[in-house]
Every structure is written in structure tokens, then in C-alpha cells.
C-alpha positions in Angstrom: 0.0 0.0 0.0 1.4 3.4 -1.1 2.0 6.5 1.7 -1.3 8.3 -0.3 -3.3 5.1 0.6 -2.6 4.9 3.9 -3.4 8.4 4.5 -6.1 8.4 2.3 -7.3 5.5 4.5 -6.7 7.2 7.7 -8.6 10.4 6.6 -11.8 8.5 5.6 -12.0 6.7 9.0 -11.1 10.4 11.0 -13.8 11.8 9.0 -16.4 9.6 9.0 -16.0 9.5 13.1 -14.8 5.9 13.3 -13.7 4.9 16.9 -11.7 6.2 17.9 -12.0 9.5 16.3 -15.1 11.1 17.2 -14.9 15.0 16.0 -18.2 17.2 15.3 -18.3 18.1 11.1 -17.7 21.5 11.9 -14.2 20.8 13.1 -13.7 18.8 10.2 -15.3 21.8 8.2 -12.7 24.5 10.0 -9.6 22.6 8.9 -10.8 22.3 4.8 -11.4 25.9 5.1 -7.8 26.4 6.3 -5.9 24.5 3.9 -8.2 25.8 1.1 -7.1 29.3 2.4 -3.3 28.2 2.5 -3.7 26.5 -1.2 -5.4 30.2 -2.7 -2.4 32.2 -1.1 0.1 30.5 -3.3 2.6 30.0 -0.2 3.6 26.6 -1.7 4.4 28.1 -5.2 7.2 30.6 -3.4 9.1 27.6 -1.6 12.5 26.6 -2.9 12.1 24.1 -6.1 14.2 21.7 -7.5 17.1 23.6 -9.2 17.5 26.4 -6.2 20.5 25.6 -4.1 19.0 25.0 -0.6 20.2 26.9 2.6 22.6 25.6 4.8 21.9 24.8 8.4 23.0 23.4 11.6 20.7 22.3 14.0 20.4 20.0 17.6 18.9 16.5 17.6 16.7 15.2 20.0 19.7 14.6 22.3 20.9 17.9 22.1 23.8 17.2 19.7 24.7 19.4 16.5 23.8 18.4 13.5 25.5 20.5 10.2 23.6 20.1 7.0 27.3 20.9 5.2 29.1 17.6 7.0 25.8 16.0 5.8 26.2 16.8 3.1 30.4 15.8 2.7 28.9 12.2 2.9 26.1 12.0 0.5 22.9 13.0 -0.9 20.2 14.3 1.8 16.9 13.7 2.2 14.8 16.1 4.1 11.7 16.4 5.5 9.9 18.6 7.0 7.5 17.7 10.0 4.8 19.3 11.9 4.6 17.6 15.0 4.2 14.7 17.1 0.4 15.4 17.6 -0.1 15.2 13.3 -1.1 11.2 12.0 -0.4 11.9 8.5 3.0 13.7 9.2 3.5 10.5 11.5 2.3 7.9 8.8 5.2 9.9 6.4 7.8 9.6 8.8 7.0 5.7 9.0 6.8 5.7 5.3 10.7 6.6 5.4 11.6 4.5 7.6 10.5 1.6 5.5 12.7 3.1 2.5 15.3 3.8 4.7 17.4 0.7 3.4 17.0 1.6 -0.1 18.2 5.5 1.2 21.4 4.3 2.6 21.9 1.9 -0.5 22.3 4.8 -2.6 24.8 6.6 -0.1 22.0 9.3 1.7 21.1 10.2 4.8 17.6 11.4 6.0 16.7 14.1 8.8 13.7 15.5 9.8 13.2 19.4 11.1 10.2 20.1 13.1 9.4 23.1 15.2 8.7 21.1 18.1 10.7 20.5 21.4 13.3 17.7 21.8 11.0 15.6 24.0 8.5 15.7 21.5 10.7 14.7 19.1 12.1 12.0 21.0 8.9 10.2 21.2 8.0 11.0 17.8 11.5 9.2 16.9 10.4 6.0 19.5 7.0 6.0 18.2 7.4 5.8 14.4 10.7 3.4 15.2 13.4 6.1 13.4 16.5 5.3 12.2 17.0 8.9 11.5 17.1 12.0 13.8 14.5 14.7 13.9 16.5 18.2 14.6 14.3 20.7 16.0 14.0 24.5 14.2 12.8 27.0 16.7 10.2 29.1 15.5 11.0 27.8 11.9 13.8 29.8 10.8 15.1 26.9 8.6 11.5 26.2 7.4 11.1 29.9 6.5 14.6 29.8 4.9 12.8 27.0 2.7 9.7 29.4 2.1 7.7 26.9 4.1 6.5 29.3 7.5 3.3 29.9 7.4 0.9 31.2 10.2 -1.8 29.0 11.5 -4.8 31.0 10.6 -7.4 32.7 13.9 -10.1 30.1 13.2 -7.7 27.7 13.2 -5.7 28.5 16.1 -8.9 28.9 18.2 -9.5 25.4 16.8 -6.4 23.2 18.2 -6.7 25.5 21.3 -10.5 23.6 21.7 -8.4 20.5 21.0 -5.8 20.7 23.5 -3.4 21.3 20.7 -1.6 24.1 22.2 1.6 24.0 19.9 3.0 26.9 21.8 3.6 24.2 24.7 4.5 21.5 22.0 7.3 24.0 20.7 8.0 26.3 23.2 7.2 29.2 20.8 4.4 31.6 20.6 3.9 32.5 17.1 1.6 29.3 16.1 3.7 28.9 13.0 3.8 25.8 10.8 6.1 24.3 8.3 4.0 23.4 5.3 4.8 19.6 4.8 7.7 19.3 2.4 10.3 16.7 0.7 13.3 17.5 -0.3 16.6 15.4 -2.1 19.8 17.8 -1.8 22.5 16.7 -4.1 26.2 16.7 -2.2 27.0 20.2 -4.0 23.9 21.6 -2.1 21.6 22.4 -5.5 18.0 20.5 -4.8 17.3 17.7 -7.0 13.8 17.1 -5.9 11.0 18.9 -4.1 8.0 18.2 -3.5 5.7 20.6 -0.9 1.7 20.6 -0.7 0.1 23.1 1.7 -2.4 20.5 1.9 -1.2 18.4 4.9 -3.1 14.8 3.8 -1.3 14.8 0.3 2.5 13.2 0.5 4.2 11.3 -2.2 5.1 7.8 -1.7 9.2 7.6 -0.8 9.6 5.6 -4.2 8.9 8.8 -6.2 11.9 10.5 -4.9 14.0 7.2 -5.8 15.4 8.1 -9.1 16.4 11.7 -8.4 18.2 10.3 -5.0 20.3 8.0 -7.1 21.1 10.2 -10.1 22.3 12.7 -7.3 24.2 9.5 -5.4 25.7 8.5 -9.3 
């Protein structure tokens, strides 16, 4: 089963209120509305694309150690991916998606990380959770995502939404400004240029890990 089927799967069951989700249609309602706003704005269309060299950046992982996209780099083609938060299925169904490719990464000489806004005990049990072979670095109030062209601000109906939720991401990311990464894939060849990108303000579309395959190992050749 592809990544799309799976979260095309989960989506159905979350919508249709199938134990155990159980939320009323107007929540369901609020968050179309919000990623329909974020599609119209045209945020995705400014992010970096294939061909644009990406930004350099050094960031801690989970256990507070630095992590330097340029020594990354030295060593191979890197994958990246950018991840909303422990609390988000689908991000968490894409994260075990690479996992299961994450033989076929190393075979062609890459590494994967993941960035997320989110605090490093967050991200520790997002690593334990999803069984990661890979670190998740954390990107305080999403410079590196916005360095990417992938900040955006959660919306007011939204925001008052995940507050009604117990989603309080200023607690999940000790930071204030309810600010996202849109979900985003990237391949970075060893000379820095991107090879492949693939970003989609809307948060239950992700390509399947295969689709990047081919642009991973020309950048590996």
C-alpha cells in the first residue's frame, strides 16, 4: 500500500467519526477551510524548487547534539523532510513511510533528517513511536523552514480550533507565534543544489518515498 493510501485511509476513518475518532463536522469543516485558504495564497508556489540551491543549516537533535547540513552533506545526498509535530497522524504515517525506505536510502549513499518546530522531548517520542532510524533536529520558530519558504501562520479560526483541542503548539514547541512548516520533501545533491522537491500546503497529500528514488540516485551516481 502506497504512503497516499494509507493516508487516504486514515482520513476516511477520521472523517467519518470511526472509533476512535469522534470529532463534530464543523471541526472537520474548520480545517478544509484552512488548507483551502493556504492553497489560494500561493505559499507553496514561493518555496524553494528543485534547481534552487537550498540553505545551509546546523541544528540539535533530539539529544541535544549538532547536526551540520554541510558535513551531511560531505557524505552524500540528503533527504529532508519537513515535519509538523508529534500530535499530526499523516506527518507521523510519512515519517514511517521513510523508515520503511530507509534501506533503499542508505543503499544509494544518503542520509535522512527531519526538522520540526517542536521540542526535543516531543521529538524523542515522535523518533520512539514511528521506530526512526533517523534523527528529527528541531527548528525554533521555523527559521530553517522559513529559509525554505515553508513558515506559514496558522490561521485565527484555526488556532482557536487546536486551542479547543488541547493542541496548544506553543507548549508543544515552546514558541508563541503558532507557526507551521508546510509539509515538504526535499533530495539535496552533495553540491547543495535541490534535485527534488515536493511541498503541498495541503497536509493529507505526500508522495510515496519511491517517487523520490530516481532523483536520490542520479544525485548518489
Amino acid at each position: 500500500m502506497s504512503l497516499q493510501d494509507k493516508l487516504d485511509a486514515f482520513k476516511a476513518d477520521f472523517e467519518a467519526g470511526k472509533p476512535p475518532y469522534s470529532v463534530p463536522r464543523s471541526v472537520i469543516d474548520t480545517m478544509h477551510r484552512a488548507t483551502a485558504e493556504l492553497t489560494a495564497s500561493g505559499a507553496a508556489e514561493r518555496a524553494l524548487k528543485a534547481g534552487d540551491q537550498a540553505p545551509e543549516f546546523i541544528l540539535k537533535d533530539p539529544e541535544g547534539q549538532t547536526v551540520s547540513s554541510a558535513e551531511l552533506l560531505r557524505q552524500g545526498p540528503l533527504v529532508l523532510t519537513f515535519y509538523r509535530g508529534v500530535w499530526c497522524p499523516y506527518c507521523n504515517l510519512e515519517l514511517q513511510a521513510l523508515q520503511a525506505a530507509w534501506p533503499d536510502i542508505r543503499a544509494a549513499g544518503a542520509n535522512v533528517v527531519a526538522i520540526s518546530p517542536q521540542a526535543a522531548a516531543n521529538s524523542r517520542k515522535s523518533v520512539r513511536q514511528n521506530g526512526l532510524d533517523f534523527p528529527i533536529l528541531s527548528d525554533p520558530r521555523n527559521e530553517v523552514a522559513a529559509a525554505f519558504g515553508l513558515r506559514f501562520k496558522l490561521q485565527d479560526e484555526l488556532i482557536e480550533l487546536y486551542r479547543s483541542l488541547k493542541n496548544d503548539l506553543p507548549a508543544f514547541n515552546g514558541d508563541a507565534s503558532w507557526t507551521l512548516p508546510m509539509p515538504a520533501r526535499y533530495v539535496i545533491a552533495p553540491d547543495g543544489t535541490i534535485v527534488y522537491a515536493e511541498v503541498n500546503p495541503d497536509y493529507t497529500r505526500r508522495p510515496d518515498p519511491s517517487e523520490m528514488m530516481p532523483a536520490l540516485r542520479q544525485a548518489a551516481g
